[in-house]
C-alpha positions as CSV (number, residue, x, y, z in Angstrom):
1,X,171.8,54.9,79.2
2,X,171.7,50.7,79.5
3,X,174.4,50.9,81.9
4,X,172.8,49.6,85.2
5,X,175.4,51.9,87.3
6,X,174.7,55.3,85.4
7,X,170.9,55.2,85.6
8,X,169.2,57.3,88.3
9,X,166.2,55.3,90.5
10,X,165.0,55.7,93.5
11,X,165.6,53.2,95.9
12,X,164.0,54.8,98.9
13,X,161.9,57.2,98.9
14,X,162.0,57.6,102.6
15,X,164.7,56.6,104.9
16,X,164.5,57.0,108.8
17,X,167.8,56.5,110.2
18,X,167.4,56.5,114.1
19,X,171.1,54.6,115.0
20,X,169.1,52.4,117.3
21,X,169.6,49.2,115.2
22,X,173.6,49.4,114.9
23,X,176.2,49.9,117.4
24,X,178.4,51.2,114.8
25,X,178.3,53.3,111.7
26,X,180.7,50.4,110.0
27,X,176.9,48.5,109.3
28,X,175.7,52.2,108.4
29,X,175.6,53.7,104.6
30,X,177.9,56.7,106.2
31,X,181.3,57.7,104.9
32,X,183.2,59.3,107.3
33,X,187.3,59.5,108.1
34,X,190.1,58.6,105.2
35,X,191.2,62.6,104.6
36,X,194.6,64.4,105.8
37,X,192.1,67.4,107.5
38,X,189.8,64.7,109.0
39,X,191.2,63.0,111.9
40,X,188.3,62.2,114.6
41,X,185.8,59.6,113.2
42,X,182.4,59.5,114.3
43,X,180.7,56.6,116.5
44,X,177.2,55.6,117.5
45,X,176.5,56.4,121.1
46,X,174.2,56.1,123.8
47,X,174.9,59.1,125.8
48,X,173.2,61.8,124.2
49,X,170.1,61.2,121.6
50,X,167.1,63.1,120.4
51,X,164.6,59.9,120.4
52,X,165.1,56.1,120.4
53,X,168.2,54.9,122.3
54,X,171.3,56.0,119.9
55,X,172.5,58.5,118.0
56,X,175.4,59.5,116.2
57,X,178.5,61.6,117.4
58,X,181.7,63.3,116.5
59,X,185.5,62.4,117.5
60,X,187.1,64.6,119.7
61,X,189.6,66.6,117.7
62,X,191.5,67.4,120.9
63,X,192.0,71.0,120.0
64,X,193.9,70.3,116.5
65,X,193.4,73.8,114.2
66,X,192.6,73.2,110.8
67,X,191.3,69.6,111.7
68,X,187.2,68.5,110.9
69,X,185.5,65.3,112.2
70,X,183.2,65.0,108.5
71,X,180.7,62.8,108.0
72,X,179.3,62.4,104.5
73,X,175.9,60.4,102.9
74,X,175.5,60.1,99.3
75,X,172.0,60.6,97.6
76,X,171.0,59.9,94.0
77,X,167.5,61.0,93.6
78,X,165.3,61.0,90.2
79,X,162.5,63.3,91.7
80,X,164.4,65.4,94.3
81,X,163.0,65.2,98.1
82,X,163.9,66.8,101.3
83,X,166.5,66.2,104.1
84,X,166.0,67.0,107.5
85,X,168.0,65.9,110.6
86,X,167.9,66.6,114.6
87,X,171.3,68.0,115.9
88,X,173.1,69.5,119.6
89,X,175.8,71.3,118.4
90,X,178.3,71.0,121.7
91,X,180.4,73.7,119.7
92,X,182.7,76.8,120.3
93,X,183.4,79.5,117.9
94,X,185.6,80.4,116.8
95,X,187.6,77.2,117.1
96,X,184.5,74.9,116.3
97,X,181.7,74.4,114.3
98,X,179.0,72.3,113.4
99,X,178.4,72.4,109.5
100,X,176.2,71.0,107.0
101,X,177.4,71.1,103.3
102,X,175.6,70.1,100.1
103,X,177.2,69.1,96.7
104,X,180.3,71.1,98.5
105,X,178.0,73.8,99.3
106,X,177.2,75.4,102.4
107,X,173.9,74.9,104.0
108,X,174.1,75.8,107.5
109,X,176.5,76.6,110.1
110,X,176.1,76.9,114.0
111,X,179.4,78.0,116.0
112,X,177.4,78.8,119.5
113,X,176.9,75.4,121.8
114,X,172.8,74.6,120.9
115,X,172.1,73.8,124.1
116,X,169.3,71.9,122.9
117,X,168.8,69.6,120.0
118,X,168.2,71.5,116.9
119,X,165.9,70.6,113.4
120,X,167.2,71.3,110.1
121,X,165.9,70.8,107.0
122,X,166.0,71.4,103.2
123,X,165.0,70.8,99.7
124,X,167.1,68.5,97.6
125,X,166.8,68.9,94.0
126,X,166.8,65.8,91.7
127,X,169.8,64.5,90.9
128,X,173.4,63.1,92.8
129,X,174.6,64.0,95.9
């Protein structure tokens, strides 16, 4: 295909977000917010973080059933790769959750407060995210 936008490279081949160099996701390749179910938008913070000084951290959904804080990046990979991310999950089941979806799909789910920060990881096979 000769159209620039269709073709599949890879850009990075390795990208280590740590949040320390922005104090908000708005200078941050995230999507998050812009849905009727998703109401709490997510902010870089200081207050909790796995290393560096920053992380990232959901809204509060005040209680709201039915209601998700998402947070979304989009991948396009040639050779496929892996994704792995540190979490705390400050959760309660069966209300809340902490998630983690692929191409719709999901990955993982924790719905019992982590109380410690948590690695996940997993294979992504070539191809848009």
């Amino acid at each position: 295909n000769d159209d620039p936008a269709e073709r599949i490279t890879d850009v990075v081949t390795h990208a280590d977000e740590d949040f320390n160099r922005a104090n908000s996701l708005d200078a941050l390749p995230w999507i998050h917010g812009g849905t009727s179910t998703h109401v709490a938008g997510w902010h870089t913070t200081s207050h909790m973080k796995h290393t560096g000084s920053r992380s990232i951290r959901s809204g509060d959904l005040n209680g709201m059933r039915g209601k998700s804080s998402d947070l979304m990046l989009k991948l396009d990979s040639s050779r496929g790769g892996t994704v792995e991310f540190w979490y705390y999950a400050d959760v309660g089941n069966p209300f809340d959750y902490f998630e983690f979806k692929m191409d719709g799909n999901l990955n993982h789910r924790d719905g019992m407060p982590s109380e410690m920060w948590q690695k996940y990881e997993v294979g992504v096979a070539p191809g848009r995210h």
